[in-house]
N, C-alpha and C positions, 0 to 999 in steps of 0.2 A: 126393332119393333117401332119406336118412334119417329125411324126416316119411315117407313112403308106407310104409317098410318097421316104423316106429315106431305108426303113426295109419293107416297104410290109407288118408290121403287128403294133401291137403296145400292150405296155404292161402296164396292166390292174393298177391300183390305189387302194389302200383304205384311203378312207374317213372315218374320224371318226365323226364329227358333220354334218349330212346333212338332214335336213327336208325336205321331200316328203311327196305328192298330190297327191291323185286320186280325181276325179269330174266322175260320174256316173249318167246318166240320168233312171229319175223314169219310169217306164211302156214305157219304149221304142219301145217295139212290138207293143203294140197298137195302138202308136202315129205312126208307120210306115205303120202299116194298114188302116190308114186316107188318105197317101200322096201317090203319086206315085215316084217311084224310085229318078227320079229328084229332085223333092221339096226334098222329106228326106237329101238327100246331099247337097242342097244350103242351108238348114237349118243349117245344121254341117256344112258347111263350113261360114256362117256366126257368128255363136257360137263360133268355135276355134278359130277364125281369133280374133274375142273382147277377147277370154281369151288369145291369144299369144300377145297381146297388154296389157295388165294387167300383163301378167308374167314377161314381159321387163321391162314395166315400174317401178317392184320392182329386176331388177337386177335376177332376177330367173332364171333358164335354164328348155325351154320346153324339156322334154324327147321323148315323142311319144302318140301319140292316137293309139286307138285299139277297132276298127268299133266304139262305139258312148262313147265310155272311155277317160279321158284326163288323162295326167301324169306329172307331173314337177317337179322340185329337186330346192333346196336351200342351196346353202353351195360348191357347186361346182366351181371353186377347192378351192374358200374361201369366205366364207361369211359374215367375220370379225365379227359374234358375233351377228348379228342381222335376221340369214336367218328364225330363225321360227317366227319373229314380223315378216317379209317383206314375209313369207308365208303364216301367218294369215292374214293382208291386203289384200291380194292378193285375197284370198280365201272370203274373205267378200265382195270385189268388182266383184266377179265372180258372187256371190249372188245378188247383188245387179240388177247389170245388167241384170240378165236373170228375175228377179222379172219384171223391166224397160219391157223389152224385150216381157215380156209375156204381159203386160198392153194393148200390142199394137195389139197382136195377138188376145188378146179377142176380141177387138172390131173390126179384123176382121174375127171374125167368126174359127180364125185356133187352132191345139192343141196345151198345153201351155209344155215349153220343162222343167221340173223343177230339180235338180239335187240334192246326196248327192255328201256332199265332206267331205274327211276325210285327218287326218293330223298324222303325226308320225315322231321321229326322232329317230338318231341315226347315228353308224357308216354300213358303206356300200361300195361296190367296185363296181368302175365307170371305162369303156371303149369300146372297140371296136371288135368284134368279125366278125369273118365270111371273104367268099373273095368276095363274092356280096354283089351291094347294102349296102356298110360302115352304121354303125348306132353307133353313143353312146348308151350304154344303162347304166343300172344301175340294181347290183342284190346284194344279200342279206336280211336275215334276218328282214332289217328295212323294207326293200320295201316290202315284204309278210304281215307285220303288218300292215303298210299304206294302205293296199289293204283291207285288214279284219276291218278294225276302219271307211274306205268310205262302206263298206258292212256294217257294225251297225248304220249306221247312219240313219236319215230323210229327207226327201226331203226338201228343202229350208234352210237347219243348215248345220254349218260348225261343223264336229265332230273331237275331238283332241285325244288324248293317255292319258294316264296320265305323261308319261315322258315330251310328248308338252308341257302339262298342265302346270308342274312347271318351267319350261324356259319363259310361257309370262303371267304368276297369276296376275302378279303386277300389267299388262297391261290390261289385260281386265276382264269385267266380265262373268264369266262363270258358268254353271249347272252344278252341279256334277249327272250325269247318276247310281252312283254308279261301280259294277264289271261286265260285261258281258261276257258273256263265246263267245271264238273265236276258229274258229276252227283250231285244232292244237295248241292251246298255251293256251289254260285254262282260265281263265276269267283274262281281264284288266281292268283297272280302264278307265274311258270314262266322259271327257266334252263336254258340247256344249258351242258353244263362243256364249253370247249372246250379247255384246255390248263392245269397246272402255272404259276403265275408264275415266274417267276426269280428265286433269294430273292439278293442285290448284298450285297455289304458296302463301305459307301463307304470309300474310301484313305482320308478324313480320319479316319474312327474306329477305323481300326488302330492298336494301342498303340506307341507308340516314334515315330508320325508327325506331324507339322505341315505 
């Protein structure tokens, strides 16, 4: 904000660790063919509103929607080591909520909004283009993958990279999908998060115990 209102423009960053999110809703045309123009929008706008509440609440930067697409980054401009745990969170509570969310919808009669979401990191360059309308955005290479691992994914699973994979293995437990072929980039290795580990503290390493 202070180069644009100093310089009129501002110059661009790269990031080397930054985990990105896309969130993509399942059968979206048809669920828009149910609603009229209105409803379809208070629905997204009740949706993003709970996921920019979840993105905050792990320190995340929302990047941009794009008509019924969400987009967020981790690691911007520092994420001190933990943006792809505080992505994966994130991204499970996103799940969780629209699961919540749908509960309610069924019993009233409405279509249920269910999304992939996929995960990737890497480095990438973050800033500001254009002289209308200021936007952060984010491009590179990582963000084209991110975008192709929320495409291989399934609706109600959070799908990760294989590079995700090994930054949070410790942490939780995951499916290995095996290699799936992406387009433009040949087959990646692909998880689905399916649970939290259990973090134990063994009785022998309590202090005071033998």
């Amino acid at each position: 904000a202070e180069e644009l209102k100093t310089k009129g423009r501002t110059t661009a960053r790269l990031f080397d660790d930054v985990a990105v999110l896309f969130a993509d809703f399942v059968g979206f045309s048809k669920i828009a063919e149910q609603l009229t123009p209105a409803q379809l929008v208070d629905d997204l706008d009740v949706c993003f509103k709970a996921f920019d509440d979840i993105v905050s609440h792990y320190g995340l930067e929302k990047i941009k929607t794009i008509g019924d697409a969400y987009m967020c980054a981790g690691g911007l401009p520092d994420g001190g080591g933990s943006q792809m745990q505080d992505m994966t969170e994130a991204a499970l509570d996103m799940q969780q909520w629209l699961k919540n969310w749908n509960e309610e919808r069924i019993a009233l009669g409405l279509p249920q909004y269910e999304a992939r979401i996929g995960i990737h990191c890497g480095p990438l360059v973050a800033g500001v283009v254009g002289s209308r309308k200021f936007a952060f955005d984010i491009w590179g290479d990582t963000v084209n993958v991110a975008a192709r691992i929320e495409q291989a994914g399934e609706r109600g699973r959070v799908n990760v990279s294989g590079d995700a994979y090994k930054v949070i293995q410790n942490l939780y437990e995951c499916s290995y999908r095996g290699k799936i072929a992406v387009k433009n980039k040949g087959e990646i290795d692909m998880y689905f998060i399916d649970k939290k580990k259990l973090q134990t503290i063994s009785a022998q390493s309590l202090p005071g115990e033998r």
